[in-house]
Backbone bond lengths (Angstrom), bond angles and torsions (degrees), N, CA, C in turn:
res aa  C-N    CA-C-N  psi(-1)  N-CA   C-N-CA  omega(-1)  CA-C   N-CA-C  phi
1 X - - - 1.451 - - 1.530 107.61 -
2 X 1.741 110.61 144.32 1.735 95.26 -167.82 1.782 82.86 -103.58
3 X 1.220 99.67 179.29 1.193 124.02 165.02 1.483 129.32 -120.43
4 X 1.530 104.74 139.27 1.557 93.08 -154.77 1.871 93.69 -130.02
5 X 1.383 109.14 156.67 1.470 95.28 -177.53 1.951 101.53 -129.58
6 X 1.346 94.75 146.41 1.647 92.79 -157.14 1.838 93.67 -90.30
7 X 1.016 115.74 123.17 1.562 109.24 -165.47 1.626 101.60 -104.47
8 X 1.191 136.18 150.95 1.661 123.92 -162.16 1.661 93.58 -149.54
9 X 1.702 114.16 -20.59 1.532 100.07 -162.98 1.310 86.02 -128.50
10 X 1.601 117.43 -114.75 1.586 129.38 -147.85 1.349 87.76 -75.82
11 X 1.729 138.07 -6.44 1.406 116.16 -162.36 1.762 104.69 -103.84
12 X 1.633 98.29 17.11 1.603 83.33 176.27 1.195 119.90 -99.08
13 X 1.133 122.63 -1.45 1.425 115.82 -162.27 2.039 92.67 -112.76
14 X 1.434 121.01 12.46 1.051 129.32 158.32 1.557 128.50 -52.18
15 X 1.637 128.00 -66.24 0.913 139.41 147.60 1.349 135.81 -67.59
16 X 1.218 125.39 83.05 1.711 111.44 176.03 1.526 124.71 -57.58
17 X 1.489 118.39 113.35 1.614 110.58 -172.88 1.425 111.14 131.65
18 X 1.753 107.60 -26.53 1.238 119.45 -153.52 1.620 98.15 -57.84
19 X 1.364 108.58 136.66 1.805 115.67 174.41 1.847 99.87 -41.00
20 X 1.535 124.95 127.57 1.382 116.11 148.31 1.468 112.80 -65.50
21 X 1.237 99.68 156.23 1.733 113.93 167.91 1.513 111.09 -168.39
22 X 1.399 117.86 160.60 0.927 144.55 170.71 1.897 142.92 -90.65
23 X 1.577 78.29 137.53 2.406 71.68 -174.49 1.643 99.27 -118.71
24 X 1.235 101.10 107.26 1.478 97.54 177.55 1.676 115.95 -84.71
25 X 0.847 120.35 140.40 1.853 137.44 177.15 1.726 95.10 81.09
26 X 1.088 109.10 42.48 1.475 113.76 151.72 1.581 123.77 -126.45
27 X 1.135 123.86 165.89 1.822 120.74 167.32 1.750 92.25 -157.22
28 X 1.595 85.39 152.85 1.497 95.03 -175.15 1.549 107.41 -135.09
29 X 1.455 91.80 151.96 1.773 101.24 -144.08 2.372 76.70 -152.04
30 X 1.574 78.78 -170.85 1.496 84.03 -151.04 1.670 75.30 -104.40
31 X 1.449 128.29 126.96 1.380 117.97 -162.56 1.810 111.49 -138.27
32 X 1.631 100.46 -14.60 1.752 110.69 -153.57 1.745 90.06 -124.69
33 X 1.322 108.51 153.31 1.424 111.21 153.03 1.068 119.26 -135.66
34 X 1.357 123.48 -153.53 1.644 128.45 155.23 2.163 97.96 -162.23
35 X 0.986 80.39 161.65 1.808 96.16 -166.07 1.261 106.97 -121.25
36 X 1.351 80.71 102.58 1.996 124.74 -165.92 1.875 104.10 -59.19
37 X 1.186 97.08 5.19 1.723 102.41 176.11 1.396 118.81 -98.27
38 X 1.732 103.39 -25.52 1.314 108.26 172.94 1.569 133.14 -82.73
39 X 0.890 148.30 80.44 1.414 134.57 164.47 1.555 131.24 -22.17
40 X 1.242 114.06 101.09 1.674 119.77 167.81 1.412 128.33 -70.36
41 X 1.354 148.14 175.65 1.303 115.80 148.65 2.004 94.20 -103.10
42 X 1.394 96.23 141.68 1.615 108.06 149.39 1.635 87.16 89.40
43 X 1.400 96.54 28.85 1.669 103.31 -176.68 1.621 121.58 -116.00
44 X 1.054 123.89 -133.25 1.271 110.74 -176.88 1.805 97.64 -168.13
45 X 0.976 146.08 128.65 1.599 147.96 106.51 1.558 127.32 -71.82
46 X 1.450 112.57 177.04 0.913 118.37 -167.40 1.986 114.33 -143.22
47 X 1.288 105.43 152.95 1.261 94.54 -175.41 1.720 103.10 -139.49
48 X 1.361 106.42 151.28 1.577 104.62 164.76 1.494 143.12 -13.59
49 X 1.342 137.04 104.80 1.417 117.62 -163.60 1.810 115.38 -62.38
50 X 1.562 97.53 -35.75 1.563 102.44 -166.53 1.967 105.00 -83.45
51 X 0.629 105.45 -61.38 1.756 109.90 167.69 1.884 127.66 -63.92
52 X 1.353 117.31 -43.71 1.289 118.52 -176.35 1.635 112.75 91.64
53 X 1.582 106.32 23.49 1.406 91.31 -175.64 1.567 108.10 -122.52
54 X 1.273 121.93 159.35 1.702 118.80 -136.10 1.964 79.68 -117.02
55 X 1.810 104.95 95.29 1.665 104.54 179.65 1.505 99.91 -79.87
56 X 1.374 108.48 169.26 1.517 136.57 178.10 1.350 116.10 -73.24
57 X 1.178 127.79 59.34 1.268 135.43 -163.41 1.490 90.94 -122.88
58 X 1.624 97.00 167.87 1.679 125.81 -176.84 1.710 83.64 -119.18
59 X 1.506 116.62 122.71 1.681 122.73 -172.42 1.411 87.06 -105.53
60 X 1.323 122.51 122.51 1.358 138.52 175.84 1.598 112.83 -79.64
61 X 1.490 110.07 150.81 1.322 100.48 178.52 1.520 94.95 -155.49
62 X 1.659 120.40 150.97 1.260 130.64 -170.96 1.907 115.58 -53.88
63 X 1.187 124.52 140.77 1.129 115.07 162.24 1.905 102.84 -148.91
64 X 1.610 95.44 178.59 1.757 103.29 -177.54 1.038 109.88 -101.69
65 X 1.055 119.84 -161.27 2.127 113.20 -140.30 1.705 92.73 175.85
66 X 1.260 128.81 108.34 1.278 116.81 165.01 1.454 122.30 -55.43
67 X 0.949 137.67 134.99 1.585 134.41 -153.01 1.409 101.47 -150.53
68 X 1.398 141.59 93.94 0.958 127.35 -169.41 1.642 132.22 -24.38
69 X 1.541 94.80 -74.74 1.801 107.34 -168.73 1.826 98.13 -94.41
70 X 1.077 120.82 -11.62 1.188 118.29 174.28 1.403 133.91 -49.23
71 X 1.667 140.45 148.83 1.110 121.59 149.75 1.339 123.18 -149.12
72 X 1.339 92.68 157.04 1.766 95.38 -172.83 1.584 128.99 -84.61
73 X 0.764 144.16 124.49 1.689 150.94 163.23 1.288 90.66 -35.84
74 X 1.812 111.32 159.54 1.443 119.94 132.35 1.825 90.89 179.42
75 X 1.663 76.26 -139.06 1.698 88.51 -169.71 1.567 97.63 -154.95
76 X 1.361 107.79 154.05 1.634 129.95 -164.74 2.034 90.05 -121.35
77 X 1.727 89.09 126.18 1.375 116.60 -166.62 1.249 114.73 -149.04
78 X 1.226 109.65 118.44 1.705 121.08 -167.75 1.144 117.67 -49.86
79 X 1.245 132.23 147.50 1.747 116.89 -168.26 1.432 96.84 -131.14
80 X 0.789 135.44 88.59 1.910 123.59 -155.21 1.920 81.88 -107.82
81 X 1.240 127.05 7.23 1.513 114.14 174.92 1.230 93.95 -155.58
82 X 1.912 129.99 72.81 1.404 118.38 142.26 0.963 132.15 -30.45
83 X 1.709 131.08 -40.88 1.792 124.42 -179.02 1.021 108.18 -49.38
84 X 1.585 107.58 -55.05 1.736 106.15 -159.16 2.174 93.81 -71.57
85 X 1.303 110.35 -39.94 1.304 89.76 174.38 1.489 139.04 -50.04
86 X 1.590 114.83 -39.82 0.851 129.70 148.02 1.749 129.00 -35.93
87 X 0.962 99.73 -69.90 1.616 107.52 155.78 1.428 125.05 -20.44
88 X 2.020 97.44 -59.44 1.306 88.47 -170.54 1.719 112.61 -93.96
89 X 1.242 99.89 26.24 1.943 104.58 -175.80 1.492 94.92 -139.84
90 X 1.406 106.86 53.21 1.675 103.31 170.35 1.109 105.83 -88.37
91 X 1.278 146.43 60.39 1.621 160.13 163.76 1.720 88.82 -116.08
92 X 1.029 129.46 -52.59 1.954 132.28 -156.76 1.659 93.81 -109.54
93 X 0.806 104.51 156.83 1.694 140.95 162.35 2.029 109.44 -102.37
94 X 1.539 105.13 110.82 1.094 115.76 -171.08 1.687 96.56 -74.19
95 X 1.371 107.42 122.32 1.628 116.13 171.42 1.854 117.60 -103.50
96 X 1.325 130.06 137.06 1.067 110.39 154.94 1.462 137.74 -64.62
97 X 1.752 130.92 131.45 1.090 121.82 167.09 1.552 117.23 -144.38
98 X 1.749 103.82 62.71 1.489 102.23 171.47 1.292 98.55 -86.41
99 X 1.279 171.00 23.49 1.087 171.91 113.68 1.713 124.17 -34.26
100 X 1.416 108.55 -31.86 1.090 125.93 -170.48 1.837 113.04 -124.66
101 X 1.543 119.15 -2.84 1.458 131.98 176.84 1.227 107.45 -74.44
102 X 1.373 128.36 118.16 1.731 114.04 155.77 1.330 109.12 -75.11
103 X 1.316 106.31 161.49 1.576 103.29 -175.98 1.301 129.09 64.91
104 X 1.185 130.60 33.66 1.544 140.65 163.77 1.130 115.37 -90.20
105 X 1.395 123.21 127.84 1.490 135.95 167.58 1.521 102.36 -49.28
106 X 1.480 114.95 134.04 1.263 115.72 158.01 1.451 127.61 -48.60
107 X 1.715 111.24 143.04 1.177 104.11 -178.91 1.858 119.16 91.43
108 X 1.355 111.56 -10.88 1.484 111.28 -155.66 1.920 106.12 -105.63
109 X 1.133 94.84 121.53 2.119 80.01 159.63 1.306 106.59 -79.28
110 X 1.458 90.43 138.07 1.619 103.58 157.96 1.341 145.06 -123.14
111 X 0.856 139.87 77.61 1.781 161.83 177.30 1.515 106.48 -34.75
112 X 1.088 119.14 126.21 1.508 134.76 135.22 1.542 122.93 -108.82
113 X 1.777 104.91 144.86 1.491 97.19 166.78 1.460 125.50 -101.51
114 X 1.159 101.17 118.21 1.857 98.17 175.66 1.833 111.83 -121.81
115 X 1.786 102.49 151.91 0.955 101.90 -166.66 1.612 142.02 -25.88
116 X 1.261 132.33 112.26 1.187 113.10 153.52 1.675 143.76 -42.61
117 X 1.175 125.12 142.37 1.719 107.53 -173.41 1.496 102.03 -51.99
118 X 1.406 119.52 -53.60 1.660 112.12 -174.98 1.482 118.99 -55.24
119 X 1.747 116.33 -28.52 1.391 108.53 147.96 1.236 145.85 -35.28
120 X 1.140 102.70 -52.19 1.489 132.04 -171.86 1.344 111.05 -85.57
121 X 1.237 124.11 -28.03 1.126 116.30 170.18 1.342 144.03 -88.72
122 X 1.514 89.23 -11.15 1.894 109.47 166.57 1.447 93.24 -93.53
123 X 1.138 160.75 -63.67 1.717 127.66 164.60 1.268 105.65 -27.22
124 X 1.170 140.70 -63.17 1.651 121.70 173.22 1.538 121.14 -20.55
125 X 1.485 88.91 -74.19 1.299 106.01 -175.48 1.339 112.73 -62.66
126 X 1.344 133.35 -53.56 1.581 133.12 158.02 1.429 117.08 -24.20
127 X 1.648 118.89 -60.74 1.862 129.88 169.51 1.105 107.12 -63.42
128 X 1.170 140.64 -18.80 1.678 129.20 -164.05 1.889 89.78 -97.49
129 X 1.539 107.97 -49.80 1.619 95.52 -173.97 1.343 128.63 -104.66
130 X 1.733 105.89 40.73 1.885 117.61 179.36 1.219 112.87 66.83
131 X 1.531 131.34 -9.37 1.879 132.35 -177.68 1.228 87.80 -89.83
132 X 1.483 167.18 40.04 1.334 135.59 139.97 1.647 108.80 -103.29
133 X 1.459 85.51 154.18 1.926 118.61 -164.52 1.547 105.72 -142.29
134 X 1.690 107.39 163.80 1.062 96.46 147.48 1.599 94.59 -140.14
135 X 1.311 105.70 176.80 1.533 105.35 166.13 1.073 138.79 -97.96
136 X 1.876 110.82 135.50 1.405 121.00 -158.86 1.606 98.74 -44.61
137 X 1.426 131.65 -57.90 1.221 121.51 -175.33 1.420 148.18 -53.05
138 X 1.503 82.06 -38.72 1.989 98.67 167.92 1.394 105.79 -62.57
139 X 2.155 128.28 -51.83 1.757 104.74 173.96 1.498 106.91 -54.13
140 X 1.170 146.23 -65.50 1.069 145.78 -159.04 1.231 119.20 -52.25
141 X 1.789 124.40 -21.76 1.144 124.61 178.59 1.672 101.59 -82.61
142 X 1.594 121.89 -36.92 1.386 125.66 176.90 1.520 98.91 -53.60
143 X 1.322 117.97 -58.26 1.645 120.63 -150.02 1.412 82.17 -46.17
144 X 1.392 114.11 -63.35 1.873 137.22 -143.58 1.524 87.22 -45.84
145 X 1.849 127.99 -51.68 1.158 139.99 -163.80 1.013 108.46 -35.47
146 X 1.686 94.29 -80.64 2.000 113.74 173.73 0.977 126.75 -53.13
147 X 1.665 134.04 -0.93 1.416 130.53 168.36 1.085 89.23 -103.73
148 X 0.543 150.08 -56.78 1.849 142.09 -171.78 1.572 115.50 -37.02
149 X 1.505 110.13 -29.63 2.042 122.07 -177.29 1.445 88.88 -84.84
150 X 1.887 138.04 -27.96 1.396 130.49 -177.28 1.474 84.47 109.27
151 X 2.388 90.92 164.99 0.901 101.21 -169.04 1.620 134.11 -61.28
152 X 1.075 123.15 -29.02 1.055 135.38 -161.06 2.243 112.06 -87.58
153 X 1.379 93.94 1.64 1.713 103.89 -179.63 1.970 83.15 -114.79
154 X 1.405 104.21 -24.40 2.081 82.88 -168.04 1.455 88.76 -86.40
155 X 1.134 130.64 -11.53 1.685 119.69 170.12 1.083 121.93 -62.19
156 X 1.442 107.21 -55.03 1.667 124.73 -173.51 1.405 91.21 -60.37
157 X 1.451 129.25 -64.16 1.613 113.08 165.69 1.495 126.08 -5.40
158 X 1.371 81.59 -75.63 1.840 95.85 -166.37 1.611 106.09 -56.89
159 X 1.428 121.33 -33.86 1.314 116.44 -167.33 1.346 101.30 -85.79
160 X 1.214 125.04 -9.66 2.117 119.40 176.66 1.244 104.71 -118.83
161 X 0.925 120.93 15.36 1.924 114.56 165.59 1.363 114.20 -102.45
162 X 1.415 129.47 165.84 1.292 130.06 -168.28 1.208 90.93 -143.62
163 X 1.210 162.72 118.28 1.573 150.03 135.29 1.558 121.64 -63.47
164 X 1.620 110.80 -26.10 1.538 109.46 153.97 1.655 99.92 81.27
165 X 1.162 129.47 3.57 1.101 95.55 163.95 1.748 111.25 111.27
166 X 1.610 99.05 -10.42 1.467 95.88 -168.83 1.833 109.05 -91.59
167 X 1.372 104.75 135.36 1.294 115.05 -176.25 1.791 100.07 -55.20
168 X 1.735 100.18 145.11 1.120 130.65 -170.26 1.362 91.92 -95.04
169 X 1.683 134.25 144.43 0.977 135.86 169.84 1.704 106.61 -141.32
170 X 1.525 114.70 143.55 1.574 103.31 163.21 1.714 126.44 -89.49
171 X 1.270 81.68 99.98 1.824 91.60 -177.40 1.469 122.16 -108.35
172 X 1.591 109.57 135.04 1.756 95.94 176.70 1.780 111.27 -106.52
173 X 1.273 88.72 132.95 1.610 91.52 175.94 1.405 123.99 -59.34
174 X 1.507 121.91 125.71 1.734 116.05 161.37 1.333 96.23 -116.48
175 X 1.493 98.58 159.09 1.765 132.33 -147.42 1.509 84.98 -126.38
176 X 1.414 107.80 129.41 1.490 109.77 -179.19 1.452 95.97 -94.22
């Protein structure tokens, strides 16, 4: 059985070609962070584009949202190494949802990542105390994603995403 991973944000514009598909009774909104003060190993912060200096912010990042009638866009992408995927989306808790994918090859699991509570709860904590952001580059790499599948997948985008409100900042990523 292969495994397939349902990609909705920064992971679409990964594969060019990748099959579109659909998550119905979801919507995706800006939901997870991580707190750009902490150091991980094998992780990543981020710092100011114009200065170089690494502010006290909660860096926001897309997640899914059960939403009744809603649904989400994306794209189905071979995962032949969940750990390391996992790894690299330790903000979400990988859930199964071939049950609920349109457009899945027979035979296939299919995974999405949506927030973890410790995700979700430093966006809390980020919105409750004025330090949450996200970065100008990561929307722009999503937008870039969904225009790239054509017009009619960067719409469906635009009409199931929420960004909520969180200030846009220009930040460059470092890779620990």
């Amino acid at each position: 059985m292969s495994d397939l991973v349902f990609g909705y944000g920064s992971l679409v514009g990964v594969a060019p070609g990748a099959p579109i598909a659909r998550l119905p009774g979801f919507a995706r909104r800006l939901g997870v962070a991580m707190d750009n003060a902490v150091d991980l190993p094998g992780y990543k912060y981020f710092v100011r584009a114009d200065d170089g200096t690494r502010p006290a912010v909660h860096v926001a990042f897309a997640d899914l949202v059960e939403a009744g009638r809603s649904t989400v866009n994306g794209v189905l992408l071979a995962a032949p190494d969940l750990a390391a995927l996992d790894a690299r989306e330790r903000n979400y808790d990988r859930v199964e949802v071939s049950d609920r994918i349109e457009v899945a090859p027979p035979g296939a699991r299919v995974w999405a990542y949506v927030g973890s509570p410790e995700g979700r709860e430093r966006f809390a904590r980020g919105r409750a105390a004025g330090t949450l952001a996200v970065a100008r580059a990561y929307v722009e790499a999503i937008r870039a994603g969904f225009r790239s599948l054509g017009p009619d997948e960067h719409r469906a985008f635009l009409e199931s995403t929420d960004l909520g409100g969180v200030p846009v900042m220009a930040l460059d990523r470092v890779d620990l």
